[in-house]
N, C-alpha and C positions, 0 to 999 in steps of 0.2 A: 692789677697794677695798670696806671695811665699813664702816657707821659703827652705833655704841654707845651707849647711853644707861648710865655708868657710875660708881656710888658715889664721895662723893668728887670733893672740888678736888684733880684731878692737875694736875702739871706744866704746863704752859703750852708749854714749847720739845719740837719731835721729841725722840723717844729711840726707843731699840732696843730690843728683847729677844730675844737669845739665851739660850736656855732648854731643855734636854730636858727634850721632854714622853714622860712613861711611858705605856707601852702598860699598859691594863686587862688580868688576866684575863677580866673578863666585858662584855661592852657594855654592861651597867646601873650596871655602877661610874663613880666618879668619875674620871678623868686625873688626873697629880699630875705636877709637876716633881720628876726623878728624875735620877741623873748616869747609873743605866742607861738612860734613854729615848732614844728617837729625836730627833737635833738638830731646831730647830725656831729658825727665827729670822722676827721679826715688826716693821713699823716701824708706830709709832702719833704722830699729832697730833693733839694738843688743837686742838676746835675753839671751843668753846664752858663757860663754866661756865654752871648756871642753882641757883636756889634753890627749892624747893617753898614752897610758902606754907601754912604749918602751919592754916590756916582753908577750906584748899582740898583737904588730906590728912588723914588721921591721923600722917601724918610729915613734918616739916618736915626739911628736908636738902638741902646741898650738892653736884652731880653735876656733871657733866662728858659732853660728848659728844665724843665721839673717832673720829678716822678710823684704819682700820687696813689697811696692805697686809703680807700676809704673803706671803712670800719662801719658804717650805717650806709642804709642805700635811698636817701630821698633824691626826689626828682631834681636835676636840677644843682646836684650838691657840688659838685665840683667845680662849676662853675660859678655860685654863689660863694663858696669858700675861697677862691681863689681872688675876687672883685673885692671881695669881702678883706682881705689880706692886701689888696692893694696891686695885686701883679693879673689881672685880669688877661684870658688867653688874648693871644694878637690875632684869631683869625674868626675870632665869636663877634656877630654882627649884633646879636642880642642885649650881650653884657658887657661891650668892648666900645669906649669911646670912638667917635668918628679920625680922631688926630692919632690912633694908637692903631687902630686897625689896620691891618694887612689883606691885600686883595689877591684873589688866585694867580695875579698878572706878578705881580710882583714877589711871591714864594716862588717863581722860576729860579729866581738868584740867588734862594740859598746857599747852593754850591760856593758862592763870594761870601758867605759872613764869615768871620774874623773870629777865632776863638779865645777868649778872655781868659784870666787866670781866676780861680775862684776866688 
């Protein structure tokens, strides 16, 4: 089991992801969900929302933390499943947009987020 610090109020109830994930040609590329990739299925629960507090970041936002047990082991699956779902982690420089991202400066303030109701 994982748990993720990830963009975004997801869901609330379990849900699945069944998804192929594609094989890269190169290791430094990105994974992508592809219908030729290798099956790959994942279960994730919301465990947590919280809110950054825009006087304690430079980005004030909605996240979510998430448990993940993945059921197939491709490279890469958890964080293609999760981009792939839309709540992509906040601290993946990879697969995590530049306006969503979180920098090691600013996971200090943890301690200040705000916990949501599910």
């Amino acid at each position: 089991e994982y748990f993720v610090l990830c963009q975004g109020l997801a869901p609330p109830s379990l849900f699945e992801v069944v998804a192929r994930v594609d094989v890269a040609p190169e290791p430094t590329q990105r994974r992508s969900i592809n219908d030729s990739g290798k099956p790959a299925r994942s279960m994730l629960s919301i465990l947590a929302h919280i809110q950054t507090s825009s006087s304690q970041h430079s980005i004030g936002q909605t996240m979510s933390i998430v448990s993940i047990h993945i059921l197939t082991g491709r490279r890469h699956q958890i964080r293609v499943h999760l981009r792939h779902r839309g709540h992509s982690s906040v601290t993946d420089a990879r697969y995590t947009c530049r306006e969503v991202l979180l920098l090691p400066r600013q996971l200090q303030g943890l301690s200040a987020l705000e916990l949501l109701q599910r």
